[in-house]
VEXTOR-785182 format. One line per 8 residues: number of its first residue (from 0); their letters; for each residue x, y, z of N, C-alpha, C. Coordinates in Angstrom, 2 decimals. Layout:
REM VEXTOR-785182
NUM) a) X:Y:Z:X:Y:Z:X:Y:Z ~ ... $
***
This chain:
REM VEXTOR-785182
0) xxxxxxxx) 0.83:-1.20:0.00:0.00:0.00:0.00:0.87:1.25:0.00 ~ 0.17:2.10:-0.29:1.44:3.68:-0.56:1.29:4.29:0.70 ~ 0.60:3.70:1.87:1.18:4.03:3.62:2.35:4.40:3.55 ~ 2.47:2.74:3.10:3.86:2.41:3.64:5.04:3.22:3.29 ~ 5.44:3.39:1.89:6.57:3.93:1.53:6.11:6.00:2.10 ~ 4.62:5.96:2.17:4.55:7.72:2.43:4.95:7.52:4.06 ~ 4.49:6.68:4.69:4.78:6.47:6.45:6.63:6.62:6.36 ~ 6.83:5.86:5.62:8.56:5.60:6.11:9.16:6.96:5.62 $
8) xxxxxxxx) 8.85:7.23:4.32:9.45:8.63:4.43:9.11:9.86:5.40 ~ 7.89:10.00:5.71:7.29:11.01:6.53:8.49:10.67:8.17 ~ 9.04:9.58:8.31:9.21:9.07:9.64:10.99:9.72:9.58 ~ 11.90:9.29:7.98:12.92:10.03:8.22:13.28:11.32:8.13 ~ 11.64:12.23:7.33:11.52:13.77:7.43:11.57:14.33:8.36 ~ 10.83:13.42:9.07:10.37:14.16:10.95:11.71:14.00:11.91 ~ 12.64:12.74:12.03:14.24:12.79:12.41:14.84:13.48:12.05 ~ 14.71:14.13:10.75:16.00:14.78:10.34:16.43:13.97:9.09 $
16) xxxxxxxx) 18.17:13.83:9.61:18.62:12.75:8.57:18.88:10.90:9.09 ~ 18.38:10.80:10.05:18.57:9.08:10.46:17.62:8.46:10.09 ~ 17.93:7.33:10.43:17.04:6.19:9.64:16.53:5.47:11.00 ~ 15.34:5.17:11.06:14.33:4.90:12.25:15.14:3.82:12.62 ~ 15.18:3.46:13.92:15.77:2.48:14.47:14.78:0.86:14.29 ~ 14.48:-0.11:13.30:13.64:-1.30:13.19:13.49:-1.67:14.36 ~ 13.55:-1.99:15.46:13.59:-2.61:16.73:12.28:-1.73:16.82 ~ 12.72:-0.61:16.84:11.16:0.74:17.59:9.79:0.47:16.99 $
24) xxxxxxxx) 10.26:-0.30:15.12:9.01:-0.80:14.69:8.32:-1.95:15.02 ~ 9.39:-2.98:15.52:9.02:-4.05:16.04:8.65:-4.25:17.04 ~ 8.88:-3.11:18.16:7.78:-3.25:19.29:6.55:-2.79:19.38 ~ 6.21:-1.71:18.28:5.13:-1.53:18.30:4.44:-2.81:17.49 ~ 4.61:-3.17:16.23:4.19:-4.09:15.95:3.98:-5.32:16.04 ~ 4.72:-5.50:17.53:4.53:-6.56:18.04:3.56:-6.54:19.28 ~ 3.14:-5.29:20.05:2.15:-4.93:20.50:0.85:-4.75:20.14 ~ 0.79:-4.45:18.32:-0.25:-4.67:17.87:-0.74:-5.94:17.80 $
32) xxxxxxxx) 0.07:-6.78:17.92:-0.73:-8.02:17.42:-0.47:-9.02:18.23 ~ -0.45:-8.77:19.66:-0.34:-8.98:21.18:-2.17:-8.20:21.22 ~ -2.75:-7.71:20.70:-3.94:-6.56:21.09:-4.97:-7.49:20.91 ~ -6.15:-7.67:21.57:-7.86:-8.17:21.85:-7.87:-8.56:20.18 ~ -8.58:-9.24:19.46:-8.73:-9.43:18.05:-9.82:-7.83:18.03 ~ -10.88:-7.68:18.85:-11.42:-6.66:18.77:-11.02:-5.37:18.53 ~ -10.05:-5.36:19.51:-9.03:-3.86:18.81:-8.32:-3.45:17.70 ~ -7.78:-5.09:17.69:-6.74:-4.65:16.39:-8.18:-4.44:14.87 $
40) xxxxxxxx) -9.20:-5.24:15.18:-10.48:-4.74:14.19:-10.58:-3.30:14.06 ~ -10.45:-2.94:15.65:-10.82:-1.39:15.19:-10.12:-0.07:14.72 ~ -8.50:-1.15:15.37:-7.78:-0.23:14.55:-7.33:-0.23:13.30 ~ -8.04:-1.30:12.74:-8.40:-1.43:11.39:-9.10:-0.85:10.68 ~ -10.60:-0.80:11.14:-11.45:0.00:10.39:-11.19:1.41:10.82 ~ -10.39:2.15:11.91:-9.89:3.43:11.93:-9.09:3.76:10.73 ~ -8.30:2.75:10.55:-6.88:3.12:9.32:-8.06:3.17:7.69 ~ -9.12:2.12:7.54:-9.76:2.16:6.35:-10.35:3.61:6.62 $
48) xxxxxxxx) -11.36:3.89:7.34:-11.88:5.28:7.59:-11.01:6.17:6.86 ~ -9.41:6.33:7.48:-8.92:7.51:7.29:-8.55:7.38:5.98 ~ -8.27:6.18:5.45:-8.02:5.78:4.01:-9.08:6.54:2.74 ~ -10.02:6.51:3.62:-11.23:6.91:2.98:-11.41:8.48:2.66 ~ -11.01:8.93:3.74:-11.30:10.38:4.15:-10.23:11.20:3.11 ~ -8.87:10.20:3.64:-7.62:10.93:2.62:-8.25:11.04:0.96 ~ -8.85:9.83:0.50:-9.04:9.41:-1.18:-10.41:10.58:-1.45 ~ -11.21:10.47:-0.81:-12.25:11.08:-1.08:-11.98:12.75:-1.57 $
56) xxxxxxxx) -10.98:13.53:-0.07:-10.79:14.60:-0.27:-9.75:15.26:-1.76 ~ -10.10:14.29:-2.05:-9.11:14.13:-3.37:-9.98:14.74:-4.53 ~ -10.89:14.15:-4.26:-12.22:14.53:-5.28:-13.02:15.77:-4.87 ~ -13.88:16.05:-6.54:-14.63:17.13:-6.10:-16.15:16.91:-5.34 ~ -16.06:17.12:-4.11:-17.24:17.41:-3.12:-18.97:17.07:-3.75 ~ -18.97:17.76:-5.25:-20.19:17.40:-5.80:-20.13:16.13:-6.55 ~ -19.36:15.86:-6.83:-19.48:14.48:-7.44:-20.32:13.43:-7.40 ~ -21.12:12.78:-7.59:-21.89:11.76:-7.69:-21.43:10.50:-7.29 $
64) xxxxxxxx) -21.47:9.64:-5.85:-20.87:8.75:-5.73:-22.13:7.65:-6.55 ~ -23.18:7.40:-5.98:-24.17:7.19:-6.35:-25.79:7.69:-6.07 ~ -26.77:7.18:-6.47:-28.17:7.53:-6.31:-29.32:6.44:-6.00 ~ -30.29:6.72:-5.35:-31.51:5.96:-5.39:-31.95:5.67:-6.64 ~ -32.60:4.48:-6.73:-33.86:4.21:-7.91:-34.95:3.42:-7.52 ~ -36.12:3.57:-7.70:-37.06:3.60:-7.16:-38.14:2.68:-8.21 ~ -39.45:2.34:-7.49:-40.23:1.60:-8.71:-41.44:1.09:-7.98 ~ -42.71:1.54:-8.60:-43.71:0.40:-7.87:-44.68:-0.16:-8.38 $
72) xxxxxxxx) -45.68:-1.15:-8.13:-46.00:-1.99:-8.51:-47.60:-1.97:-8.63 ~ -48.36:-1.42:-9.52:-50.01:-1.39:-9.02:-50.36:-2.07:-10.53 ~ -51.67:-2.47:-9.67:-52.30:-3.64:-10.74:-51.60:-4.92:-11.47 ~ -50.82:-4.93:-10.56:-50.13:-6.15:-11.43:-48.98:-5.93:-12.22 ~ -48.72:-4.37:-12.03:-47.06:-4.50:-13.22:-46.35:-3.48:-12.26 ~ -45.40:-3.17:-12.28:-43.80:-2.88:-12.31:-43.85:-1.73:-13.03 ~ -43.22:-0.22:-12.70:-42.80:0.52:-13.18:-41.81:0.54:-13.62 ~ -41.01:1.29:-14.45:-39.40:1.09:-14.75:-38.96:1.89:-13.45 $
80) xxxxxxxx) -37.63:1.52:-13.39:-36.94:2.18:-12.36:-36.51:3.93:-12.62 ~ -36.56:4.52:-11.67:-36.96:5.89:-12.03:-35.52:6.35:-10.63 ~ -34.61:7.71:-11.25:-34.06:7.99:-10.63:-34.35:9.11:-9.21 ~ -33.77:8.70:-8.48:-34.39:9.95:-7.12:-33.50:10.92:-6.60 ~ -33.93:11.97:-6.09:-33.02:13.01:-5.61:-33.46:13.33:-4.44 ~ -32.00:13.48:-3.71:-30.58:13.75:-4.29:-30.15:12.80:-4.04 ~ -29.22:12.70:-5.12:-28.46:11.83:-5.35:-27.14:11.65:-3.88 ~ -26.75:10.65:-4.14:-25.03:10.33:-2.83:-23.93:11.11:-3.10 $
88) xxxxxxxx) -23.35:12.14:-2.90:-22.51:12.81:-3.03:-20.78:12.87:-2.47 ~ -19.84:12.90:-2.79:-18.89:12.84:-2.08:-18.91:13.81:-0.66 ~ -19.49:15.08:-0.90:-19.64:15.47:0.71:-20.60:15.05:1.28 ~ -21.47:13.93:1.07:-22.30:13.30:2.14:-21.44:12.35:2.64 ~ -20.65:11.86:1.58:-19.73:10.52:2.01:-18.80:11.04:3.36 ~ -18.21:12.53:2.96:-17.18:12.59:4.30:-17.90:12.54:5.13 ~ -19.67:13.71:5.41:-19.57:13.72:5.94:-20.11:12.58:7.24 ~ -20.48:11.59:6.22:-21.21:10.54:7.79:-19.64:10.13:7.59 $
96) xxxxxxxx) -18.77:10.10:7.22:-17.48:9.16:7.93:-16.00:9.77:8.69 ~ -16.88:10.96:8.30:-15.93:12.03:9.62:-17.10:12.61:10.89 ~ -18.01:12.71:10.91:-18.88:12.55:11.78:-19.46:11.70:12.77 ~ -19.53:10.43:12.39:-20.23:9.45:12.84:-19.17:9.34:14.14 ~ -20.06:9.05:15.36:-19.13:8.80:16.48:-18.39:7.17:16.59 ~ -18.74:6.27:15.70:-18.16:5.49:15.73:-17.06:5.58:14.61 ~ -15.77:4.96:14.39:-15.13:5.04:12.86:-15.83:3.96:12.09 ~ -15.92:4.31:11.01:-17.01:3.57:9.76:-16.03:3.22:8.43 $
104) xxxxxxxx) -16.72:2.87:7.81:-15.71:2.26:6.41:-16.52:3.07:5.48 ~ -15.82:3.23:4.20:-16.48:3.41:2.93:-17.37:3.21:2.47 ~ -17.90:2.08:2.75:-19.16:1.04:2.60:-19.81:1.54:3.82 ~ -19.68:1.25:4.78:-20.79:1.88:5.89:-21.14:3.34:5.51 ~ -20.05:3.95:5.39:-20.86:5.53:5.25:-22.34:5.51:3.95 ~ -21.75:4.75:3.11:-22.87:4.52:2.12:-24.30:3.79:2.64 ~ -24.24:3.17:3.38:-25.36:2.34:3.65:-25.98:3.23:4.78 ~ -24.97:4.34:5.92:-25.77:5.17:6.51:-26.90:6.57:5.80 $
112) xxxxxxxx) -26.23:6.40:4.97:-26.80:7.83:3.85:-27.89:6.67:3.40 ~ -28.25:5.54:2.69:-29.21:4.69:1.81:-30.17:4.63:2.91 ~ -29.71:4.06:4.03:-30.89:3.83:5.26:-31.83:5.11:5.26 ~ -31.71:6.09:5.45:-32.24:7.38:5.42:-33.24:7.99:4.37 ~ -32.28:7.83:3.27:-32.71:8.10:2.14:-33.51:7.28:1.02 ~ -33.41:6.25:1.63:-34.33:5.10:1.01:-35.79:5.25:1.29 ~ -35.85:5.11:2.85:-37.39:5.57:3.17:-37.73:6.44:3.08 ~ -37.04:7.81:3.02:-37.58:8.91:2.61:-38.16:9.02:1.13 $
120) xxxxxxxx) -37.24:8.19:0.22:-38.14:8.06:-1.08:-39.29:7.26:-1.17 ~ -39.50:6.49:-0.56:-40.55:4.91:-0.79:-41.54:5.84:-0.08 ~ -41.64:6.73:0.83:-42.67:7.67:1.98:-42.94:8.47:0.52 ~ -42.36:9.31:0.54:-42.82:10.40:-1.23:-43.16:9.78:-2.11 ~ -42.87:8.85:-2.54:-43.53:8.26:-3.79:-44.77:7.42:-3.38 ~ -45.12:6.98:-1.96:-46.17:6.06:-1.58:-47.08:7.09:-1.68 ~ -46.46:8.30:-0.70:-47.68:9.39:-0.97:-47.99:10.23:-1.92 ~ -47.42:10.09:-2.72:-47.49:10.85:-4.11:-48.73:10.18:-5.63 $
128) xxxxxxxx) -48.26:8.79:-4.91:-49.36:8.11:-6.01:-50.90:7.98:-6.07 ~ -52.15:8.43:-6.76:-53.02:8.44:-6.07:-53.91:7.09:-6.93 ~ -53.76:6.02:-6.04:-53.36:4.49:-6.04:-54.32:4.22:-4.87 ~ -55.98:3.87:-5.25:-56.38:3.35:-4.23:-55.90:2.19:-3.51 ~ -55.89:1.99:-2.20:-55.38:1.39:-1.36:-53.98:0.79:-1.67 ~ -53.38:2.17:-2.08:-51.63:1.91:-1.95:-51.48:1.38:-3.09 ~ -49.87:0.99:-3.15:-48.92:0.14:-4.11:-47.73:-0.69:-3.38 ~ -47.36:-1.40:-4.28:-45.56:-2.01:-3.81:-44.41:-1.35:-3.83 $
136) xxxxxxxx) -43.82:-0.32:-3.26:-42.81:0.66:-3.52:-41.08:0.00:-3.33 ~ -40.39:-0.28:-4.43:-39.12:-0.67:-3.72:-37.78:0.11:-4.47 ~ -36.60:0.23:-3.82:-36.14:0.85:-4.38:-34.28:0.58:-4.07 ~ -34.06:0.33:-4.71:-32.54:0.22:-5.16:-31.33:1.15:-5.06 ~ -29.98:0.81:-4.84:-28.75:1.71:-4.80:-28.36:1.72:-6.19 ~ -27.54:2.29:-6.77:-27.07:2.10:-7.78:-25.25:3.06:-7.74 ~ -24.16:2.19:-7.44:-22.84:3.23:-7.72:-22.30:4.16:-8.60 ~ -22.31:5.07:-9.05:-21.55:5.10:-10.05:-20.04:4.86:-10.56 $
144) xxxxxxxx) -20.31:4.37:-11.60:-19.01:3.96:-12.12:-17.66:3.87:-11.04 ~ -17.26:5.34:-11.10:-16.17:5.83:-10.81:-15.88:5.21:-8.95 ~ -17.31:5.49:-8.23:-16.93:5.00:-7.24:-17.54:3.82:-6.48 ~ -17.92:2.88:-7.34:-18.20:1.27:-7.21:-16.70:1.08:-6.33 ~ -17.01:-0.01:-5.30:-16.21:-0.42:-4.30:-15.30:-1.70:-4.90 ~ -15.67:-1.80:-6.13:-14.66:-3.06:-6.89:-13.91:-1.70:-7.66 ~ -14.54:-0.10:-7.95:-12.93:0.24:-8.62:-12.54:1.05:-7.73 ~ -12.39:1.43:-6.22:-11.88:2.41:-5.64:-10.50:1.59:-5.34 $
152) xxxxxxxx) -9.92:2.23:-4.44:-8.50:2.07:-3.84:-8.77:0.48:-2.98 ~ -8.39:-0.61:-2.93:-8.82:-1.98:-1.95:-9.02:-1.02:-0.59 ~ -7.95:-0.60:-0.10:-7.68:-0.25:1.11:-9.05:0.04:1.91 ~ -10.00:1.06:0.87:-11.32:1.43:1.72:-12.14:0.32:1.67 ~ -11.88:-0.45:1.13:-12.80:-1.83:1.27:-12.63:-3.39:1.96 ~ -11.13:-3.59:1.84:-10.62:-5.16:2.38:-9.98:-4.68:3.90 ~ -10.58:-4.89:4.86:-9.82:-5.04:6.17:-8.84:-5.85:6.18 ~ -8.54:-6.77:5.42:-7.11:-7.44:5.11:-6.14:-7.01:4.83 $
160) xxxxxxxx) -6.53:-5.82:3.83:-5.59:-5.30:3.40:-4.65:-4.28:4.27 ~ -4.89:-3.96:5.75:-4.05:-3.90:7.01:-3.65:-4.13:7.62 ~ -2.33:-4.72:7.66:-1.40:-5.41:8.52:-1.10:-4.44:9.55 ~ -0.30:-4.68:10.39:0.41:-4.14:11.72:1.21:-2.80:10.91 ~ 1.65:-2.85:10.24:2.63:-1.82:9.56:1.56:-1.06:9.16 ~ 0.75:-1.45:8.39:0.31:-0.22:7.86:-0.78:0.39:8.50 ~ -1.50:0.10:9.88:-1.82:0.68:11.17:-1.11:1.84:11.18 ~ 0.53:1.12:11.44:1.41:2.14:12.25:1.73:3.36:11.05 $
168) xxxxxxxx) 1.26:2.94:10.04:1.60:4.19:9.14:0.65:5.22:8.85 ~ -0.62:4.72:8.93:-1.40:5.43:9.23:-1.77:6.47:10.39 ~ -1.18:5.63:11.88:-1.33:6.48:12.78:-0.23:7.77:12.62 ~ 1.00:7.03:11.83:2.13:8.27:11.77:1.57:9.36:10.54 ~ 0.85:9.06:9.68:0.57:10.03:9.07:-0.48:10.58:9.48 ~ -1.20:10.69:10.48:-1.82:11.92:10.72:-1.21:12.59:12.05 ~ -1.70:14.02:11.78:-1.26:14.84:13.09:-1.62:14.56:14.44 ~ -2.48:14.27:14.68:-2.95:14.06:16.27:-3.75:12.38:15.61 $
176) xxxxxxxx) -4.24:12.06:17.07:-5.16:11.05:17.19:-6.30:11.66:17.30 ~ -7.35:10.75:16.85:-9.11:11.54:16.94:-9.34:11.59:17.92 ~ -10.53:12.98:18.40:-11.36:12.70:19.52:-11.47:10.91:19.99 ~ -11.57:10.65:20.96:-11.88:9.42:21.54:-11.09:8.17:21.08 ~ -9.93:8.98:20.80:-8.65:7.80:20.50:-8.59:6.67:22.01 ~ -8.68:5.27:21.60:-9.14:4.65:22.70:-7.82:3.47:23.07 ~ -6.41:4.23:22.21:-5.10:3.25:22.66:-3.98:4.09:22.80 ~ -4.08:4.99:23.77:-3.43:5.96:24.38:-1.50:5.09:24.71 $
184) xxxxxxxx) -2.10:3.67:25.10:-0.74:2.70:25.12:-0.03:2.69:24.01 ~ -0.33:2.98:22.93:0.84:2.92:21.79:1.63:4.06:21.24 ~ 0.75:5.77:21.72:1.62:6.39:21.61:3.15:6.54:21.84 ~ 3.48:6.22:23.22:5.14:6.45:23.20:5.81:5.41:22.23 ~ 5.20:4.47:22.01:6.37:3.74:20.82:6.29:4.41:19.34 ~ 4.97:5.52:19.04:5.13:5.93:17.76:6.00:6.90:17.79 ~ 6.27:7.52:19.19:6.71:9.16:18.93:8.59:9.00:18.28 ~ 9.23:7.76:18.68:10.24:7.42:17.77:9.92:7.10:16.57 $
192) xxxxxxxx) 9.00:6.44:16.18:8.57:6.49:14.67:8.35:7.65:13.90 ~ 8.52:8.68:14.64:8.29:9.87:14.15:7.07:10.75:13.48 ~ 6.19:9.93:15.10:4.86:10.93:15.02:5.02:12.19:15.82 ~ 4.15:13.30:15.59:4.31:14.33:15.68:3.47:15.18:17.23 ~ 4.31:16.49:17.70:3.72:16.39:18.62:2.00:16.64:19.60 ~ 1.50:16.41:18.10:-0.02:16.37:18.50:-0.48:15.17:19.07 ~ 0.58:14.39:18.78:0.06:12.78:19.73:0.74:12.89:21.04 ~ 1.14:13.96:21.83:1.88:13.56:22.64:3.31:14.10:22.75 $
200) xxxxxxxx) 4.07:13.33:21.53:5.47:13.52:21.63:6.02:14.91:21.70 ~ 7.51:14.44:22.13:8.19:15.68:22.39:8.42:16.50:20.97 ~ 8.60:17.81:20.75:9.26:18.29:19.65:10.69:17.99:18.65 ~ 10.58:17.88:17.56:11.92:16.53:16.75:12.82:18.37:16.58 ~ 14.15:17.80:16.84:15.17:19.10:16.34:14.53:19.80:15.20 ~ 13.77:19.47:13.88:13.74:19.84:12.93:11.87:20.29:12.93 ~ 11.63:20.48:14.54:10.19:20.98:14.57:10.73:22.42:14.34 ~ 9.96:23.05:13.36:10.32:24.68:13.49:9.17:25.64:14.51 $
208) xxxxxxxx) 8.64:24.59:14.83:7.60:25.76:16.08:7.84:25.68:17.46 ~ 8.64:24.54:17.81:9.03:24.25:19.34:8.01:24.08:20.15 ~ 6.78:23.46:19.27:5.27:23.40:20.56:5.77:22.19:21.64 ~ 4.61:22.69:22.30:4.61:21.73:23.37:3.86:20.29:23.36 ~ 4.15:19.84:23.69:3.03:18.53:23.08:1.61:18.38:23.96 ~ 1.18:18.20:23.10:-0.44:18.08:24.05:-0.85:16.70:23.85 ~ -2.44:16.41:24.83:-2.68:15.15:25.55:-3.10:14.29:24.44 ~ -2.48:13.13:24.47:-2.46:11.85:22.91:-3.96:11.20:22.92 $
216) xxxxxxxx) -4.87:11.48:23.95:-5.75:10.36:24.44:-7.20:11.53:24.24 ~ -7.55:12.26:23.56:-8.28:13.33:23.09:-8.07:14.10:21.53 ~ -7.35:14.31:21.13:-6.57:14.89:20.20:-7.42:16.37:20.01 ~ -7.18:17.04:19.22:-7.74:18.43:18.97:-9.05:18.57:18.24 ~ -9.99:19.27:18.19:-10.79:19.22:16.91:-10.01:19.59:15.90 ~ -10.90:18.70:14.83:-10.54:19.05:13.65:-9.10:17.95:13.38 ~ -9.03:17.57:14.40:-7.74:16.74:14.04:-8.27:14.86:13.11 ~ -9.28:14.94:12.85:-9.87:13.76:12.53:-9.61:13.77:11.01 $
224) x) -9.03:12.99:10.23:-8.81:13.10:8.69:-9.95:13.14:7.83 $
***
């Protein structure tokens, strides 16, 4: 994954000119996977989340991830499927997956926006039809192209596709930990990996602001990718 090679460089930017000591990686990563199967899950779907958040902001905000389609059924036939608005947007996508108090995947943020927006269409179109005693209303997702979960990046989609390393590269590439960061224990082994001092750590010779480090187990607003 391109964590990895952006984590390792980000790690000898933040030293200076040395080269991370492997031992420092191997205890953290050997603590990861010493961790509850539950945790290391979640610090899985944290790393897909942010995977998500990074790829998305990539794109333009209006974009069309996908849309409803809709259809119902009186007297015996089937309408064609008919498109609904509004459509799934890339800023709906951030925002249930930078919002949501739990961390979510790519796929979840989508299915939180469909849950919503599904019945809100099948309610308008039930009441819209004037269909004695009702109809069959059902209604469908549809991706578009571009961001169908067979062509995005794996990363926002295969929890496999995160090993122990690329956890740790993830946590090193962002500035702080999120609100309600819930493994406050692994900070001191990243801050030699050359995370920064919004998790905690001390300031690296080559910090040009000389902050102080603040608390790893809260992080700042806004510090969420």
């Amino acid at each position: 994954m391109n964590y990895r090679l952006g984590g390792a460089l980000l790690a000898v930017l933040t030293c200076g000119c040395s080269i991370v000591d492997p031992s420092d990686r191997d205890e953290l990563r050997d603590r990861i996977a010493a961790m509850p199967l539950q945790a290391i899950s979640e610090l899985k779907r944290w790393g897909m989340n942010t995977a998500a958040v990074r790829w998305l902001r990539s794109k333009d905000e209006k974009d069309q991830v996908g849309k409803l389609q809709c259809r119902y059924q009186a007297g015996g036939q089937w309408t064609n499927w008919a498109d609904q608005e509004p459509p799934l947007t890339v800023a709906d996508m951030l925002y249930h997956l930078i919002k949501t108090p739990l961390w979510i995947t790519y796929e979840m943020a989508k299915d939180q926006w469909e849950s919503v927006e599904r019945q809100a269409r099948k309610t308008d179109l039930m009441n819209s039809l004037p269909i004695p005693g009702g109809a069959t209303v059902e209604c469908r997702f549809v991706w578009d192209f571009r961001y169908d979960p067979e062509k995005v990046p794996v990363e926002l989609t295969d929890p496999d596709e995160f090993d122990s390393d690329d956890i740790i590269d993830a946590m090193i590439a962002v500035p702080a930990p999120p609100p309600g960061w819930a493994f406050p224990e692994l900070v001191p082994l990243l801050c030699p990996l050359g995370a920064g001092p919004g998790w905690g750590c001390p300031p690296t010779p080559t910090d040009p602001t000389g902050g102080q480090p603040t608390d790893p187990t809260g992080g700042q607003p806004g510090d969420r990718p």
